[in-house]
N, C-alpha and C positions, 0 to 999 in steps of 0.2 A: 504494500500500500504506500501509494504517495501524500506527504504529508507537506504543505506550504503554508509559512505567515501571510496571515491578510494583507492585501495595501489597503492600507487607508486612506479614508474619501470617499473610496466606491459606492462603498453599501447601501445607503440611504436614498442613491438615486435611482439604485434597482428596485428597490424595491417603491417607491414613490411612483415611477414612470409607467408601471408594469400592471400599475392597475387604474392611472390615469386617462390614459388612451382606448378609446371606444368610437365606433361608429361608422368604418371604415368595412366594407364585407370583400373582398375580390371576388371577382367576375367567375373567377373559374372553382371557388367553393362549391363542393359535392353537395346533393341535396340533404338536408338535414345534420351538417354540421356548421361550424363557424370556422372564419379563418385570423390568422395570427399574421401582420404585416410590418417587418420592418423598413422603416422607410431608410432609404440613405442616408448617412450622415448621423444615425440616430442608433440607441440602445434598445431601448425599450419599440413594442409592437403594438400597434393600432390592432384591435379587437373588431371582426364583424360579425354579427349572430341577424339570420333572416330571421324577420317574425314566425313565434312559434315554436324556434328555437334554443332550448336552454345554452349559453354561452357558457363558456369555462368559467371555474372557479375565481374571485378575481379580490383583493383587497383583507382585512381585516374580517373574520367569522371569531365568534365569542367563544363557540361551541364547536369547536374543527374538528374531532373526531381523530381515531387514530392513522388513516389511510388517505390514501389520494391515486383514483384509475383512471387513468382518459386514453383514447386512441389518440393517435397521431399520425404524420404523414409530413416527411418532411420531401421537399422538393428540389428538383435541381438548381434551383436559386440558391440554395446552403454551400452550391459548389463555389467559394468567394475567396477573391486573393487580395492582400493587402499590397496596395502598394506604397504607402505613407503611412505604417502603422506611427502609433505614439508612443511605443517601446521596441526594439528592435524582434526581439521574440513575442510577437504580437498573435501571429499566424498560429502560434500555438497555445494561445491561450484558449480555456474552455468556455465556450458561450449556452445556454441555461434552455434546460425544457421546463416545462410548469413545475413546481413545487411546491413547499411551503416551510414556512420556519415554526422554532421549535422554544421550546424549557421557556413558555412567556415570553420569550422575547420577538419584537415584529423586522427583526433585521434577519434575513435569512444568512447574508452574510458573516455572522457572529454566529448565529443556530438555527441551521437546520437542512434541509434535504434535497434533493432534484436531480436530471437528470443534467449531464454536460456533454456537448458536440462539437466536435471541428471541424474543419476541410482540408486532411493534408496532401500538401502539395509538394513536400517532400519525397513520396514514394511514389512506385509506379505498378501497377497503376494507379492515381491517385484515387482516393479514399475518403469517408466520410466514417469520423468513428463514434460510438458511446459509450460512456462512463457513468456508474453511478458515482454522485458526488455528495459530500456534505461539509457541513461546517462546523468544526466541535468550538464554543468559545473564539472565532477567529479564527482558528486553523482549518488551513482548506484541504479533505481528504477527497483522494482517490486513488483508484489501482494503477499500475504502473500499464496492465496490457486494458485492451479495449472490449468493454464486454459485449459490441455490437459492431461490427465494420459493413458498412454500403459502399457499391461502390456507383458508380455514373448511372451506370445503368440498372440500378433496385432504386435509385433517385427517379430516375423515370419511367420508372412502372407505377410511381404513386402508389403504392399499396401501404396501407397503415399498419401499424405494430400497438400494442397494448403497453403502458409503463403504468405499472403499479410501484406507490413506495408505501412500508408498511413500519410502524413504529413498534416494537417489538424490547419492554426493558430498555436494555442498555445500546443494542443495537439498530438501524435501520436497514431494514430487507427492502431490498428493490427486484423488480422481476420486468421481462421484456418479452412479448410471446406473439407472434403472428406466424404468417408465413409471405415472406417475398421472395417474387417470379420462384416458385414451387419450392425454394430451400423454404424449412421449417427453422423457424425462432423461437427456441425455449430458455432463457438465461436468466441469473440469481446472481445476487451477490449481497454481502453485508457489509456495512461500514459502522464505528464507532460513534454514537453520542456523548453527549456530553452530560446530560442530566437526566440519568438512568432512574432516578427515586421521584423526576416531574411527569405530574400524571398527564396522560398520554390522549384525555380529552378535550385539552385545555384550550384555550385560543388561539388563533395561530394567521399568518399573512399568508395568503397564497400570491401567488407569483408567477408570472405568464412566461411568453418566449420573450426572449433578452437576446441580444448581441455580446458579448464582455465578459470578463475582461476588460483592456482598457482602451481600445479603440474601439470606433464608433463601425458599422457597417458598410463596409463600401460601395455596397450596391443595394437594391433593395432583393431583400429577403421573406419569403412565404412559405408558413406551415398550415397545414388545417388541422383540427380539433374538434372531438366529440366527446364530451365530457356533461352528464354521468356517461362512460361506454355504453355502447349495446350490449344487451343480456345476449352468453350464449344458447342457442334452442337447445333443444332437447335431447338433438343428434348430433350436437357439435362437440369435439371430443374436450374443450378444455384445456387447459396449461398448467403452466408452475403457478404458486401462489393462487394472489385472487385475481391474476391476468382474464384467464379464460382464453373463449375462442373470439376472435378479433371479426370476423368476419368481412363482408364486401365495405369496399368504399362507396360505392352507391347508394346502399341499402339505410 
């Protein structure tokens, strides 16, 4: 496991931004989900939900409960290269799927959980990777290998994956479960808390798609969202955790 001190500054504007921005749907949103829009030059994601449509979790909840499942679908726009980042190792910094923070506090950046993604452009073929990531007190944890790699072309198949994170004691279980262009996706991992004796009902920020790290997006960036998930049917065989079966993006 990788283990990084916070920079300080960041955190307050992630979390601030991430549930500011609404109103915005892209054209190309599936029926019955919302889409997540980062614009260029920017952190934080414009939120659109069509009438009708429950949008992702978003802000301050009192009563958060101890989990968080949504599908997802990230797209070829996540394939982004820096060319002026604002730190030289910029391109490897991990930029955020929804989450939430944790032990009372509303900075996820200091506590609490989510997924994190790249684009690297260092290997060949290049790559798109995921991580389950968190925050103990400040400190930024994740694994050293990647618990999900896409590569161009699982980006442009659009197909969604399932990301549960599940608070569990002292640790957080995260799970990843679909299937893209016919490979199956079933993946687990656990990360360290920080306040294993804070009860696990508690309040908590939820937190959208983010860019950052510390540069801003160079291009604009689109994921879609369907959060609560779809139940799966009767005949759907299910996953790790409380993933389940991801089913169509249409659907």
């Amino acid at each position: 496991m990788h283990t990084v001190v916070r920079r300080l500054g960041v955190a307050t504007s992630v979390i601030a931004v991430a549930a500011a921005l609404s109103g915005f749907q892209d054209p190309d949103t599936p029926p019955g989900w919302s889409s997540y829009t980062i614009d260029q030059g920017k952190h934080g994601a414009i939120v659109g939900s069509p009438a009708g449509v429950a949008g992702p979790l978003a802000g301050w909840i009192g009563s958060g409960g101890a989990s968080r499942t949504y599908d997802f679908v990230l797209t070829p726009s996540s394939e982004y290269v820096l060319t002026s980042p604002t730190q030289p190792e910029d391109q490897f910094d991990w930029n955020k799927l929804p989450g939430f923070s944790d032990c009372g506090d509303v900075d996820l950046a200091r506590n609490g959980a989510m997924f994190g993604w790249r684009w690297r452009i260092d290997t060949s073929p290049h790559r798109l990777e995921v991580v389950p990531y968190a925050n103990a007190d400040g400190v930024h944890q994740y694994p050293d290998s990647a618990l999900v790699t896409l590569s161009h072309d699982d980006l442009t198949a659009k197909e969604p994956l399932r990301y549960s994170i599940e608070i569990d004691g002292s640790v957080y279980r995260f799970f990843i479960d679909g299937t893209i262009r016919g490979r199956a996706v079933h993946e687990s991992a656990t990360l360290p808390r920080s306040c294993p004796t804070h009860p696990t009902n508690g309040g908590k920020w939820y937190a959208g798609f983010y860019f950052g790290g510390t540069s801003t997006a160079p291009s604009q960036i689109v994921g879609y969202i369907r959060e609560p998930a779809a139940q799966p049917g009767p005949d759907d065989p299910g996953g790790t955790g409380s993933a389940g079966s991801v089913g169509s993006i249409t659907g």
